[in-house]
C-alpha positions in Angstrom: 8.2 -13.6 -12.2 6.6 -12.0 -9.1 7.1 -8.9 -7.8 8.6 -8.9 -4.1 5.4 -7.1 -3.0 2.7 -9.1 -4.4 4.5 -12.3 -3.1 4.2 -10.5 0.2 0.6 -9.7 -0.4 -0.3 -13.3 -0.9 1.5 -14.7 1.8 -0.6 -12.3 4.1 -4.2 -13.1 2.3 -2.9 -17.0 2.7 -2.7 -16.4 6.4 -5.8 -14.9 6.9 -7.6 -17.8 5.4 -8.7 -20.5 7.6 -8.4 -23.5 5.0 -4.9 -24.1 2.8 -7.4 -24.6 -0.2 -8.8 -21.0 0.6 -5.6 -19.8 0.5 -4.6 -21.6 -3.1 -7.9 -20.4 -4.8 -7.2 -16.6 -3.4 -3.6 -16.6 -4.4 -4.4 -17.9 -7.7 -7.3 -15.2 -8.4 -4.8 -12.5 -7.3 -2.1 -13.8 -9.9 -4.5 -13.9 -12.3 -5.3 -10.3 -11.7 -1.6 -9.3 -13.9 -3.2 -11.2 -16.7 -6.2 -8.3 -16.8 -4.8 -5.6 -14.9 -1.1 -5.4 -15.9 1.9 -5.9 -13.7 2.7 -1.9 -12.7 -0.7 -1.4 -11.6 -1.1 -5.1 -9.9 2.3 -4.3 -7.6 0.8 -0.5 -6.9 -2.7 -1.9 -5.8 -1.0 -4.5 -3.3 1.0 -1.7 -1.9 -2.3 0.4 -1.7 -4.1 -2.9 0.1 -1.5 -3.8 2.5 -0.7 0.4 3.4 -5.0 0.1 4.1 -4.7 -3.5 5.8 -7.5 -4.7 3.0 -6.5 -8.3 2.6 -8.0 -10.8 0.0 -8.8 -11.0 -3.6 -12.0 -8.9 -3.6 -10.5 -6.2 -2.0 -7.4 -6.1 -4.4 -9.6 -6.2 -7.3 -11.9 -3.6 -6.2 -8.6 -1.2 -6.1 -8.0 -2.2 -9.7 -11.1 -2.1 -10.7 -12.1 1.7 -9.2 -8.6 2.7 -10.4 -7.8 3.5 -7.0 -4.2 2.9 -7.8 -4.0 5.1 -10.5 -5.4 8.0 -8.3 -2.6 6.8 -5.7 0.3 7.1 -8.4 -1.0 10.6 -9.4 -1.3 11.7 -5.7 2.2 10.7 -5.2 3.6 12.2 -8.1 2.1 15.5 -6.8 4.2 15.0 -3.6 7.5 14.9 -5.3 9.8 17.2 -4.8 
């Protein structure tokens, strides 16, 4: 099952590609990017992406990858009340 806001997050990377076979290939990378990244962190990093318009597969994996969601996460839990 996919979360609401990565299905969001591939339907804007599919429509900033030019070819439908673009958009398949990106959308497929990003699903497989639960497989290594988990599905918490995967729906955190779209967020982060489409909050920082960054749209497309190398973008989202660079989040993952640099743990830039993790620092997000611990940022907002700072802000709570």
């Amino acid at each position: 099952k996919i979360d609401p806001i990565v299905e969001e997050y591939i339907k804007l990377v599919a429509v900033a590609k030019k070819y439908p076979a673009q958009a398949v290939r990106s959308a497929d990378g990003i699903l497989s990017l639960v497989e290594r990244f988990g599905h918490d962190r995967m729906v955190l990093a779209c967020q982060i992406a489409m909050e920082s318009c960054m749209v497309g597969f190398n973008e989202l994996e660079s989040i993952l990858v640099n743990r830039e969601d993790e620092k997000y996460h611990v940022q907002m839990e700072g802000q709570a009340p």
